[in-house]
GUGUSE-192980 format. One record per residue: x, y, z of N, C-alpha, C in turn. Coordinates in steps of 0.02 Angstrom, whole numbers, padded with zeros to 5 digits, always signed. Layout:
BEGIN
XYZXYZXYZ
...
REM end
This chain:
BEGIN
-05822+12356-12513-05767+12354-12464-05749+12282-12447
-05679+12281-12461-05662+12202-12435-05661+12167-12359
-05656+12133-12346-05697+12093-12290-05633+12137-12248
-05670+12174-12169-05625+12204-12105-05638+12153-12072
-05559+12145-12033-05551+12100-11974-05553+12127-11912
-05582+12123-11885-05595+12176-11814-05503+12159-11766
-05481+12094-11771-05440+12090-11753-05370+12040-11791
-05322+12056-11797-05267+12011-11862-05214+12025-11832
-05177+11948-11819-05086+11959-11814-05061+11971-11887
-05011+12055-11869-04979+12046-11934-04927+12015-11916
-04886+11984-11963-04831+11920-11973-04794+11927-12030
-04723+11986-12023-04700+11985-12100-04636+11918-12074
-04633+11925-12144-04545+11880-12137-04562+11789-12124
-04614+11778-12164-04642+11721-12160-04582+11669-12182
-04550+11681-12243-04528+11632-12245-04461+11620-12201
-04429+11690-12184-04375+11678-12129-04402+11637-12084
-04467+11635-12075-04470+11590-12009-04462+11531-12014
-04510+11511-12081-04509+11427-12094-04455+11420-12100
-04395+11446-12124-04317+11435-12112-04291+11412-12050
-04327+11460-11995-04290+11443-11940-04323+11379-11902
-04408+11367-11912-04418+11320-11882-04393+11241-11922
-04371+11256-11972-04358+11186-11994-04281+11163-11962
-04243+11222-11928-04182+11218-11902-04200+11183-11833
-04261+11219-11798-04280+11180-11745-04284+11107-11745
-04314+11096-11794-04359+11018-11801-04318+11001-11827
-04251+11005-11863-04189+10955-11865-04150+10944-11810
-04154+10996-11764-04084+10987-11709-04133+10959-11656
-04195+10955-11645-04252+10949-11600-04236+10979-11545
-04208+11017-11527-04226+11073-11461-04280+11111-11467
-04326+11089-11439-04411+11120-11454-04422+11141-11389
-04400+11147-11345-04431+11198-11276-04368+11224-11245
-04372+11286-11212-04335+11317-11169-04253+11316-11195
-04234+11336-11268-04172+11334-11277-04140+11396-11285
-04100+11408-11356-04076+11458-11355-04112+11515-11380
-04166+11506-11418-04214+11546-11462-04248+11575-11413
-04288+11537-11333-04309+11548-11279-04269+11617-11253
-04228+11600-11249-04177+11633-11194-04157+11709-11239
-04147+11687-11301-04139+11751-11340-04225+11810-11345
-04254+11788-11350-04320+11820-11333-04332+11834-11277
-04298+11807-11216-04320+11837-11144-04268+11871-11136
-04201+11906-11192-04172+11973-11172-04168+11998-11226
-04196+12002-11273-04228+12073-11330-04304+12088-11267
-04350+12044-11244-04392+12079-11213-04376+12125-11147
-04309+12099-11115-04287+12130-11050-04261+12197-11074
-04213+12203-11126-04195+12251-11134-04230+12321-11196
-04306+12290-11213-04349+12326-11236-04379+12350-11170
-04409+12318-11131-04441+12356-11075-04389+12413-11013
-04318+12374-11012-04276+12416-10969-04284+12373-10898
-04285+12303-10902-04262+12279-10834-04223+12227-10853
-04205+12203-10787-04128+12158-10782-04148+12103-10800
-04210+12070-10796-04228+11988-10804-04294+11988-10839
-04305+11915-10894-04379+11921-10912-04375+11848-10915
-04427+11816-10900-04436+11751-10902-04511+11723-10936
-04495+11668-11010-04556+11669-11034-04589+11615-11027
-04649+11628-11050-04711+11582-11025-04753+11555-11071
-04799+11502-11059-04859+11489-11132-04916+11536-11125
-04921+11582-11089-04982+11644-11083-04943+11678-11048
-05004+11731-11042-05017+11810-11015-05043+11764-10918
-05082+11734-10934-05108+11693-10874-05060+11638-10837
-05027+11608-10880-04961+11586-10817-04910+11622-10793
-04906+11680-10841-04854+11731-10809-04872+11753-10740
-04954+11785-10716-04964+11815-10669-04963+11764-10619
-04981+11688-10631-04990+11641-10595-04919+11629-10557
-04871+11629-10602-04806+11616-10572-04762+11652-10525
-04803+11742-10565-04765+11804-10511-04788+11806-10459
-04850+11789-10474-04907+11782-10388-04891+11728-10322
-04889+11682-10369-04896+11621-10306-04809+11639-10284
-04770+11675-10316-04688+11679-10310-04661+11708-10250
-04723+11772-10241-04697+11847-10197-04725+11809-10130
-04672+11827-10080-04673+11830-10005-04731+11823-09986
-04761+11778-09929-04823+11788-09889-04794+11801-09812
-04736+11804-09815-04712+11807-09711-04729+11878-09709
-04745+11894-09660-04726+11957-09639-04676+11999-09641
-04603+11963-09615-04543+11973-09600-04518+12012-09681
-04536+11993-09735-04530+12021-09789-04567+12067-09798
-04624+12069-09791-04680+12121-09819-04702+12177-09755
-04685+12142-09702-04713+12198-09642-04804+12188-09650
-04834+12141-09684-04899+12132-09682-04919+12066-09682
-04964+12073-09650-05005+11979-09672-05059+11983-09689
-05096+12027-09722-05164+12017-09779-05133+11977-09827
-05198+11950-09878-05203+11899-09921-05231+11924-09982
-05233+11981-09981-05314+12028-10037-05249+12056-10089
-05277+12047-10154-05253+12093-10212-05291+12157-10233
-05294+12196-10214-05337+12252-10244-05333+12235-10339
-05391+12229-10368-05387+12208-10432-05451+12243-10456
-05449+12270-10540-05510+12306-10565-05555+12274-10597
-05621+12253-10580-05677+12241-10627-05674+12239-10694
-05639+12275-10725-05632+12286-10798-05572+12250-10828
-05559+12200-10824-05514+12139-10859-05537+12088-10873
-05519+12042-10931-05498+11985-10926-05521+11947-10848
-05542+11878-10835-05555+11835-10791-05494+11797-10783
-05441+11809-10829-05374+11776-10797-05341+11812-10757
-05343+11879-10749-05325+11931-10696-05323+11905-10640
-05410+11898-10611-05423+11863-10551-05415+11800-10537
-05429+11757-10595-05395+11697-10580-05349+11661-10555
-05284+11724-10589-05207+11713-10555-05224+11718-10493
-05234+11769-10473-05228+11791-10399-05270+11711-10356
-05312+11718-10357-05352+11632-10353-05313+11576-10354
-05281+11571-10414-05246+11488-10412-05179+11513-10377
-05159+11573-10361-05085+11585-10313-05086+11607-10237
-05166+11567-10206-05191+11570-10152-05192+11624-10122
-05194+11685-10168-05240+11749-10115-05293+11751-10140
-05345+11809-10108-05403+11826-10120-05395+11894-10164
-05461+11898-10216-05444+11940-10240-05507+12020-10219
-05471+12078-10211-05529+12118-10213-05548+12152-10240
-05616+12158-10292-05636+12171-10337-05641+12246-10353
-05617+12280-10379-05638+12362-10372-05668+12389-10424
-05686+12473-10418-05684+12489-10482-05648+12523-10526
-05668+12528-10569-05607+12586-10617-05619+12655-10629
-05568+12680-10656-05576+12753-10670-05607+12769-10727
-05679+12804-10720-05709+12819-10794-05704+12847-10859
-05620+12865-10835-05600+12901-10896-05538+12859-10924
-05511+12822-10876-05450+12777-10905-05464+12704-10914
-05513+12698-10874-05557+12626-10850-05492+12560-10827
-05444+12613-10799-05393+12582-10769-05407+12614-10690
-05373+12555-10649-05377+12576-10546-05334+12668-10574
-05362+12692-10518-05319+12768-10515-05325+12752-10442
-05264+12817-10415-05226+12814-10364-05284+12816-10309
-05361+12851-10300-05403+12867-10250-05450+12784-10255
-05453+12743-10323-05470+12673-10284-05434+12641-10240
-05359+12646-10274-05324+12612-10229-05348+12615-10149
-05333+12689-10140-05323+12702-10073-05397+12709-10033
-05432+12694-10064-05500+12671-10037-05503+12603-10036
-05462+12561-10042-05489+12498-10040-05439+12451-10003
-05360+12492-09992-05330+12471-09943-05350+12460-09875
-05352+12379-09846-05362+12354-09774-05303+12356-09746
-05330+12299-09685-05280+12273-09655-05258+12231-09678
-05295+12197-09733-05282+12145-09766-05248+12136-09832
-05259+12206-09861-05214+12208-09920-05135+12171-09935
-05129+12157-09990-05063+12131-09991-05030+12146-10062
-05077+12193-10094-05038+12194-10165-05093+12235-10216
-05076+12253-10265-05107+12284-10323-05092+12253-10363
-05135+12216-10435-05154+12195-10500-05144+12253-10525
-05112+12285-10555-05133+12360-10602-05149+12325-10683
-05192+12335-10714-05208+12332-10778-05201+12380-10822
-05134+12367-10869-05143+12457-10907-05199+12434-10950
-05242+12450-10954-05309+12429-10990-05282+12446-11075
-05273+12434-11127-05290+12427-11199-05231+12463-11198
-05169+12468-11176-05115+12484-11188-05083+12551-11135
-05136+12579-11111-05135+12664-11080-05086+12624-10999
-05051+12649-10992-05010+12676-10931-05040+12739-10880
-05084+12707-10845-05124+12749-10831-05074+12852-10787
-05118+12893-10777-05065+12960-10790-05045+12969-10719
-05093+12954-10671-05079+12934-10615-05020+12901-10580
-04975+12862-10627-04936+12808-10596-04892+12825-10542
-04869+12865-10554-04823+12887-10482-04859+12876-10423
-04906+12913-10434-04959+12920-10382-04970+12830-10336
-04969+12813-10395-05006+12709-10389-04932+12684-10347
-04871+12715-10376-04821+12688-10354-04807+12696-10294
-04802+12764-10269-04789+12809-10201-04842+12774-10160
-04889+12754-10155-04958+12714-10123-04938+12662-10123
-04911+12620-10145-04894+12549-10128-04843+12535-10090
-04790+12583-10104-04702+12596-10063-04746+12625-09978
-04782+12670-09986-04790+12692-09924-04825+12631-09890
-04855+12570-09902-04909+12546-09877-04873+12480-09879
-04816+12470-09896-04773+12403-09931-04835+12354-09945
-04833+12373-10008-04874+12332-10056-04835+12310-10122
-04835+12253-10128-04830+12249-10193-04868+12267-10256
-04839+12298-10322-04876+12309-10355-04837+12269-10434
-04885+12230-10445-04874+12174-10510-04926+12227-10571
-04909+12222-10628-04935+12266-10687-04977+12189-10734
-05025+12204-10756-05041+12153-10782-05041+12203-10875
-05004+12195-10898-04984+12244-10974-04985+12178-11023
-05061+12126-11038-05070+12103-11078-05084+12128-11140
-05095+12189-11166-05127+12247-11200-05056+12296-11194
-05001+12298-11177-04972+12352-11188-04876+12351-11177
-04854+12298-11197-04808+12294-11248-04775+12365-11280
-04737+12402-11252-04713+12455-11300-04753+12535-11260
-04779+12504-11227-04813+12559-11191-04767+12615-11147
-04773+12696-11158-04717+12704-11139-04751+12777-11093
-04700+12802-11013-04728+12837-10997-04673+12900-10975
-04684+12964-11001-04629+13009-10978-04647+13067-10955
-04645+13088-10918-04655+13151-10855-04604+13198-10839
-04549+13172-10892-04480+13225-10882-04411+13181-10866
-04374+13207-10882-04306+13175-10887-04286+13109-10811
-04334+13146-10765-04320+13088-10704-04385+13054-10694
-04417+13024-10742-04492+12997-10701-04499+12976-10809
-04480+12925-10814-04488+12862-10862-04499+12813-10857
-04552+12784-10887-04554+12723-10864-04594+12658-10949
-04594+12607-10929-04604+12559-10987-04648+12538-10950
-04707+12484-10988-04743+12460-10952-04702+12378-10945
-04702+12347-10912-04668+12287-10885-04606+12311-10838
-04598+12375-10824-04556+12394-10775-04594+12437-10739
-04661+12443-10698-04683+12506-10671-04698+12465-10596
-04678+12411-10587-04696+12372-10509-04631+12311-10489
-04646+12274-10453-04606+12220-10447-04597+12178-10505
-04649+12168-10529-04665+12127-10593-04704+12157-10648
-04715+12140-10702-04739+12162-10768-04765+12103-10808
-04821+12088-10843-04848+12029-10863-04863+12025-10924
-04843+12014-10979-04860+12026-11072-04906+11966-11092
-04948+11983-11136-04955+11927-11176-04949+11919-11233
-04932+11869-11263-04925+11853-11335-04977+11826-11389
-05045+11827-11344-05075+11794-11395-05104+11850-11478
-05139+11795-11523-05147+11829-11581-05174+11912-11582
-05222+11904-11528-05250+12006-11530-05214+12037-11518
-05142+12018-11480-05096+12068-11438-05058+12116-11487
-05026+12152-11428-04978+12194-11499-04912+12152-11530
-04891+12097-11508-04862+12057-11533-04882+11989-11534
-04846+11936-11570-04916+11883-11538-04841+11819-11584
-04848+11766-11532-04822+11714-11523-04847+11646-11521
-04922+11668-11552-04963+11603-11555-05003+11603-11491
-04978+11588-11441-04972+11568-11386-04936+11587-11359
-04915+11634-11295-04865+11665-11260-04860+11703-11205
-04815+11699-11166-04825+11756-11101-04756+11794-11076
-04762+11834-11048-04660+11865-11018-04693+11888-10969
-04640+11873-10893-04626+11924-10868-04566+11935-10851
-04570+12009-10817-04507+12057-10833-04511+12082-10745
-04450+12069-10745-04426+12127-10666-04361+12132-10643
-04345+12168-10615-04282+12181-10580-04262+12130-10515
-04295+12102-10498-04282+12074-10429-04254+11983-10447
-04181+11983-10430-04156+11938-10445-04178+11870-10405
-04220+11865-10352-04228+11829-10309-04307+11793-10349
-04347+11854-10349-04411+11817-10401-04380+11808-10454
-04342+11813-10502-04330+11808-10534-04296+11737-10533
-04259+11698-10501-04243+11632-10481-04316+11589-10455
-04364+11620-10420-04416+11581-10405-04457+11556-10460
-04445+11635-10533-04495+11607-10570-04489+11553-10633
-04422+11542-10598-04376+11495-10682-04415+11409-10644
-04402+11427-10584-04431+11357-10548-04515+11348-10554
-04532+11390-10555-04614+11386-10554-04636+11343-10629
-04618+11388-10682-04639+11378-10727-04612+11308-10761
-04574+11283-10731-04559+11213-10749-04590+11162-10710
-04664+11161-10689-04682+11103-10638-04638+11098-10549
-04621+11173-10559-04596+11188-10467-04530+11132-10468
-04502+11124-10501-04429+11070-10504-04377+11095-10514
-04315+11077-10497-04239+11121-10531-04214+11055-10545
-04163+11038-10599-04111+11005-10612-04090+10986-10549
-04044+10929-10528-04002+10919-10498-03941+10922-10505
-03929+10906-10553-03860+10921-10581-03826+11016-10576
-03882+11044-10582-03866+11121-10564-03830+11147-10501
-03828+11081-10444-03812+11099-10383-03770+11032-10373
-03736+11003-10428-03684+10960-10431-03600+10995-10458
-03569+11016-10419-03489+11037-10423-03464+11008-10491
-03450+10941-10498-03417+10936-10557-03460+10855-10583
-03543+10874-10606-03558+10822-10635-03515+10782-10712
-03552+10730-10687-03512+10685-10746-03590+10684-10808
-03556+10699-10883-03556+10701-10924-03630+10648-10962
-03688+10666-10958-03729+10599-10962-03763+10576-10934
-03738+10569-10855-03783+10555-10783-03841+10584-10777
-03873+10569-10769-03965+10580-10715-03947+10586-10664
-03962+10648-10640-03984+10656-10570-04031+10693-10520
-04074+10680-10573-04171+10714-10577-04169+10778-10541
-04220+10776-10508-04243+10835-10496-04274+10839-10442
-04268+10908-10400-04312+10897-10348-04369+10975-10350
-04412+10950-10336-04474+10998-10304-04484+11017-10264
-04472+11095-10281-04483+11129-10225-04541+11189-10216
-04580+11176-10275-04662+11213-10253-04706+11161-10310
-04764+11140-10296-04803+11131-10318-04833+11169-10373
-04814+11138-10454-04831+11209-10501-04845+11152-10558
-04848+11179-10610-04859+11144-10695-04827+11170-10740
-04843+11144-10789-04802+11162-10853-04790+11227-10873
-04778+11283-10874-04782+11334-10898-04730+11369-10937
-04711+11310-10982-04650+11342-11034-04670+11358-11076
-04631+11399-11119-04632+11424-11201-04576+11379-11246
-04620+11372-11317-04566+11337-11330-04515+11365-11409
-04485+11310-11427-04422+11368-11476-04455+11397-11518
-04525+11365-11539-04567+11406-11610-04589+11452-11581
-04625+11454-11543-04643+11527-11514-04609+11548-11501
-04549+11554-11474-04508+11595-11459-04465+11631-11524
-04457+11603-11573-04433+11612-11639-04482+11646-11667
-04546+11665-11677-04616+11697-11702-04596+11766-11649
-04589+11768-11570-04578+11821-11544-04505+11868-11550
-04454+11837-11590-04408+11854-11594-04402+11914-11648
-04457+11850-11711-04449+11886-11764-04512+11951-11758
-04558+11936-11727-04622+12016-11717-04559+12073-11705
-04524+12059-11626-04479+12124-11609-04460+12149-11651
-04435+12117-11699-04409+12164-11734-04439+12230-11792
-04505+12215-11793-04569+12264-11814-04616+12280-11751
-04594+12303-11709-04652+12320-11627-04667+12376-11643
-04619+12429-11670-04613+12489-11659-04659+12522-11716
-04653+12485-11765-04674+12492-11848-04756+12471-11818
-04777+12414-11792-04822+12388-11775-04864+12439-11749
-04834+12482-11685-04852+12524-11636-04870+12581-11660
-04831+12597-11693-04830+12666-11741-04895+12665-11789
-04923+12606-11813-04987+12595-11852-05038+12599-11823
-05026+12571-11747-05102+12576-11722-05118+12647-11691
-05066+12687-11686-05088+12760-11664-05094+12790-11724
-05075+12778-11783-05103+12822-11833-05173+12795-11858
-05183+12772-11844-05275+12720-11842-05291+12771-11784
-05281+12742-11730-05304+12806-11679-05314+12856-11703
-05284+12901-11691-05261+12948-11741-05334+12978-11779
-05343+12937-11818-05374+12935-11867-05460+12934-11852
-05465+12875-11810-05519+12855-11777-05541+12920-11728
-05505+12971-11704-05516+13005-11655-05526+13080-11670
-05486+13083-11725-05501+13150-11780-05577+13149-11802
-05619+13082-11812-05679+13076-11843-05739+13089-11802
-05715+13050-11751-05758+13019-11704-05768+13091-11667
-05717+13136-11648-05747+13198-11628-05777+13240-11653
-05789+13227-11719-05841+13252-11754-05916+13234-11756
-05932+13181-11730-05982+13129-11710-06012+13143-11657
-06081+13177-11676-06126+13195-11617-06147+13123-11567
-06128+13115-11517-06159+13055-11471-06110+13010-11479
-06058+13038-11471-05993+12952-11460-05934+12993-11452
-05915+12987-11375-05823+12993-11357-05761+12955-11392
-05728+12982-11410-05661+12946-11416-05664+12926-11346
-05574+12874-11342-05533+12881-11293-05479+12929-11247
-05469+12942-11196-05440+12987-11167-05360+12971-11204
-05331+13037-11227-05249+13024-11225-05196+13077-11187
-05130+13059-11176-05108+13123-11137-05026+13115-11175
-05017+13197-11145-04956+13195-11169-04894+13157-11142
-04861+13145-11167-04801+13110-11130-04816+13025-11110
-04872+12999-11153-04901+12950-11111-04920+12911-11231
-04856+12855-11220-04868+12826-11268-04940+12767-11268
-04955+12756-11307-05026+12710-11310-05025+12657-11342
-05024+12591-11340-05011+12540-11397-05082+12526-11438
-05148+12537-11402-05195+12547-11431-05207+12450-11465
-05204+12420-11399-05220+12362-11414-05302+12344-11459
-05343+12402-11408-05417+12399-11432-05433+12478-11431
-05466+12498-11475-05488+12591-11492-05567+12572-11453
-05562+12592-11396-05644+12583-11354-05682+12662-11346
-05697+12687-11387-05737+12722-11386-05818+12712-11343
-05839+12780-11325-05907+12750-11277-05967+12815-11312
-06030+12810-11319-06085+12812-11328-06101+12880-11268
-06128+12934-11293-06127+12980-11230-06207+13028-11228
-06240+12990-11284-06291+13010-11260-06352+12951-11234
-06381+12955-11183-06429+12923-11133-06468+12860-11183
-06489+12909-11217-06538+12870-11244-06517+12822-11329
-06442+12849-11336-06427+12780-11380-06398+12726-11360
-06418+12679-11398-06395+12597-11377-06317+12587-11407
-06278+12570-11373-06232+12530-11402-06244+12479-11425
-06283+12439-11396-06283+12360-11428-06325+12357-11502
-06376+12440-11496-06387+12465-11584-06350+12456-11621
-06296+12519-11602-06268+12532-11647-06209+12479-11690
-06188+12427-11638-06137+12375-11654-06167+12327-11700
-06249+12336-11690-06287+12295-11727-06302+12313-11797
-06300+12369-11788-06293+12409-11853-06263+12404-11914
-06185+12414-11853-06121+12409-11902-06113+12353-11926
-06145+12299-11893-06117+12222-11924-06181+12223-11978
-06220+12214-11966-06269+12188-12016-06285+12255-12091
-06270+12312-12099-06283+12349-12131-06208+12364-12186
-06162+12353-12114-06083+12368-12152-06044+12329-12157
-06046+12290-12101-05985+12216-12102-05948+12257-12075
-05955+12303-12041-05902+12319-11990-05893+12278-11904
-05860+12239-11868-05858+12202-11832-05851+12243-11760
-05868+12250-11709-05866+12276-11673-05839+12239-11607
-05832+12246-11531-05815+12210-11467-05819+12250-11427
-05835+12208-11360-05878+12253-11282-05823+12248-11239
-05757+12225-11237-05729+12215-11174-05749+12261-11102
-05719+12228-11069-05747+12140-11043-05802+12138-11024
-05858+12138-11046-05930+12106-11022-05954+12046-11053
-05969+11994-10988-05972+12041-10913-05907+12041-10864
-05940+12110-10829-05870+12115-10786-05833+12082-10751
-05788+12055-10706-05769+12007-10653-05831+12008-10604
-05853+12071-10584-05874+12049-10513-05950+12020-10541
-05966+12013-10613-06018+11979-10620-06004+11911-10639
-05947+11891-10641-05924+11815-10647-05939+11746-10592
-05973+11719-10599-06010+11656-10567-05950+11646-10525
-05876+11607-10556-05855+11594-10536-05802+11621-10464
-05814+11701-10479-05779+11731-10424-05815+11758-10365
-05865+11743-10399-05929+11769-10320-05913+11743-10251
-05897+11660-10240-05887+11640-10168-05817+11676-10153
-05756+11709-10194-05714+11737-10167-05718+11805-10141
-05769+11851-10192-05798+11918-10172-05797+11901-10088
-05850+11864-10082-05881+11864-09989-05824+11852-09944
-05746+11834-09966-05713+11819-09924-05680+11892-09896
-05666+11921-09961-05640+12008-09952-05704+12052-09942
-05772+12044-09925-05811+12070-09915-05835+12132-09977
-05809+12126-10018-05801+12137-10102-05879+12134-10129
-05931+12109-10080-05998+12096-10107-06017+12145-10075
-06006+12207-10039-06016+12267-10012-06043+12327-10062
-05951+12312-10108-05947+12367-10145-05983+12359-10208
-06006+12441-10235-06052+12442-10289-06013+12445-10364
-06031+12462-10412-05992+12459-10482-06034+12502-10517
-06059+12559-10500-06110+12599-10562-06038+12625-10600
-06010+12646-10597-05951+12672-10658-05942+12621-10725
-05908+12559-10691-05914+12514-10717-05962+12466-10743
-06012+12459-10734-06073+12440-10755-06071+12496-10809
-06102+12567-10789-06105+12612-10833-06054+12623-10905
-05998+12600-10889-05947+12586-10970-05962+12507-11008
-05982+12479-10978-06002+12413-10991-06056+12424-11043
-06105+12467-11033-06173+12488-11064-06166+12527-11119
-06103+12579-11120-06082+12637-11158-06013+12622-11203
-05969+12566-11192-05915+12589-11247-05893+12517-11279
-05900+12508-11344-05873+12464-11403-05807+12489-11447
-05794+12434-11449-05722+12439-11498-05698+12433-11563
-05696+12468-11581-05683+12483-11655-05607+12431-11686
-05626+12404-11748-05578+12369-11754-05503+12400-11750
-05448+12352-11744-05388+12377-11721-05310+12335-11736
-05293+12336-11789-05225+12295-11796-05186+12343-11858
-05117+12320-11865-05086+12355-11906-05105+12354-11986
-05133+12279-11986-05151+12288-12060-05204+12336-12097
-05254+12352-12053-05280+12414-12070-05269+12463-12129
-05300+12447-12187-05303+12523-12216-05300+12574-12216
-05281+12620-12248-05330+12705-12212-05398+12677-12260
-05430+12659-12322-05457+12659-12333-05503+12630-12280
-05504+12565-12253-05544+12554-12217-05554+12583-12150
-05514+12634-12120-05523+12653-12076-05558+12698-12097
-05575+12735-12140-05622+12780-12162-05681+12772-12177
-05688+12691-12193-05764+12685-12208-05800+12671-12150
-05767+12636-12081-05763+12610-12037-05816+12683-12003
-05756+12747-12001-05769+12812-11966-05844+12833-12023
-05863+12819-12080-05918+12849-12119-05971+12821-12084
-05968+12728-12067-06018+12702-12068-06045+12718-12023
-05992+12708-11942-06001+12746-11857-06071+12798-11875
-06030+12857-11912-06057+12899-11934-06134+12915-11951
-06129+12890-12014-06221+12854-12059-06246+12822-11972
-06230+12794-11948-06288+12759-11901-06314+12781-11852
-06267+12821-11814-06268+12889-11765-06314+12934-11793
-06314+12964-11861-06345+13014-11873-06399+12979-11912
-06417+12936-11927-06515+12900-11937-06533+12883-11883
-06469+12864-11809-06518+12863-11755-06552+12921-11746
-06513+12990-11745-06516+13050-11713-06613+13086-11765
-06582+13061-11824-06637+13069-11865-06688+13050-11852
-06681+12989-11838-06762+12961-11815-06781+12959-11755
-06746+12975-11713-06772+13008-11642-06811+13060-11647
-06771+13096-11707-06796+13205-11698-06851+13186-11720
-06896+13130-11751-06934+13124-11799-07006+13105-11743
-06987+13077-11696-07042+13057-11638-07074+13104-11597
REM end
């Protein structure tokens, strides 16, 4: 079997690109031009909102929507500082929330979606609350959402989507209740990097309806500055007339190559998307045949981009960290734990836990998936052949564990 990549950007149309970047690097408009701007409305009008504004990550996007949204009251009807946010992400999740001066509070997830569902939320709303992180975890839109939505409207909360994993993600409940992921809150957060379902090298979007953040976040992401000339009637032709600052921020642009790499993915998302559920698919037809290992949960009406296939381990006494050990050294099959360890076991977020009193709450769910589910490799280039040897090998190792257990 030829060498599996547990994770690969596919990239057709190679040489259209080197076409286009050599157009760049003659005219030298290399940041924030027209290639920019054309990628932040193929992404607005793939997701179904009015504005998208892009970024060099998944992590300055949230940084920019965060530190962006209202802290008065007079807007929000609240003055908590707390993000309700899930244990089970990425450490740039919480980070944002961190470098955009709230606190974050750590929760847990749902054991079957290992995304917040509507009864964390509402267990973990204070007085202090001020917002929801939602993570569609590995592409899933969790089934709940209405539910997540109606809970934040009643409680005026903001709710920001962190959909680094789910690009194309789609959710339908009937002719009046549709939704995309980068449109299910105020804001919506993508990333572009190489594991994603699209990938820009380096990259981030966000997406929302609200024309007002949507002006805050063009300023953020440029070092908190606007032109002057933008608020000059009839500048003259040439002139400087700098810039002024009006939030304290950094660099957070995208530039024309990446944006030209994201232009050209869109136009295979769907093709892209369509591969990793027939891998699913595939992976899940097997795997339920497999004494001692769950698939993932799926539902109807509820598209999946299937950033990562996380299957979990369901009997007591087998090891995951066996079996992954297994697969690499016996098969060369590559395996991954996301995210362990969890946030609330992260060094760095501990002195913020104690501020939301976040060092209270327990995490056996989460701990407990941490222990139980690995990820099976996952990109479009995928074989069926190799997804089959992939599902044999699972297979063979599960059943010589099972063997040599019965044998004791």
């Amino acid at each position: 079997m030829d060498k599996i990549d547990r994770v690969k950007p596919h990239i057709p149309g190679v040489q259209s690109l080197l076409n286009s970047f050599k157009d760049i690097l003659e005219t030298g408009q290399m940041i924030q031009g027209k290639k920019v701007q054309q990628f932040e409305q193929i992404i607005a009008d793939y997701v179904g909102t009015d504005y998208a504004v892009a970024t060099n990550s998944c992590g300055a996007a949230l940084e920019i929507t965060l530190s962006a949204l209202p802290s008065n009251s007079s807007e929000t009807g609240r003055y908590g500082k707390e993000w309700i946010v899930p244990t089970q992400t990425f450490p740039a999740s919480v980070s944002a929330i961190i470098r955009s001066g709230w606190n974050p509070r750590i929760t847990e997830v749902d054991p079957v979606t290992q995304c917040l569902n509507a009864d964390i939320i509402l267990n973990n709303i204070n007085p202090m609350t001020r917002g929801v992180l939602l993570v569609t975890m590995a592409g899933l839109i969790p089934p709940d959402i209405e539910k997540i939505q109606k809970i934040c409207r009643d409680n005026k909360l903001f709710l920001v989507t962190d959909d680094a994993h789910s690009l194309g993600s789609r959710y339908d409940a009937g002719s009046k209740s549709k939704y995309a992921a980068g449109n299910l809150g105020i804001a919506g957060c993508f990333s572009f990097y190489p594991t994603k379902i699209i990938t820009t090298g380096e990259g981030g979007m966000v997406t929302t309806n609200s024309k007002s953040l949507y002006e805050k976040l063009l300023v953020r992401r440029n070092h908190g500055v606007y032109n002057n000339v933008t608020k000059i009637k009839d500048p003259i032709p040439g002139k400087d007339y700098g810039v002024t600052c009006t939030f304290p921020s950094q660099n957070f642009r995208m530039t024309e190559i990446a944006a030209t790499i994201g232009i050209s993915q869109m136009k295979h998302i769907d093709n892209f998307i369509s591969r990793r559920n027939d891998i699913a698919d595939m992976y899940t037809e097997a795997i339920t045949k497999i004494s001692g290992i769950d698939p993932p949960p799926t539902y109807d009406g509820i598209r999946q981009t299937w950033w990562q296939y996380m299957c979990q381990v369901s009997i007591p006494d087998l090891s995951r960290n066996e079996i992954c050990e297994h697969l690499s050294r016996r098969y060369n099959v590559p395996t991954a734990r996301p995210y362990k360890p969890a946030c609330h076991e992260q060094p760095a977020f501990k002195p913020y836990m104690s501020l939301s009193a976040t060092e209270h709450l327990k995490y056996p769910v989460s701990e407990a998936l941490m222990d139980r589910h690995f990820s099976l490799p996952m990109h479009p280039g995928l074989t069926n052949e190799q997804v089959e040897y992939i599902c044999e090998s699972l297979k063979n190792v599960v059943d010589t564990w099972i063997v040599n257990t019965s044998a004791l």
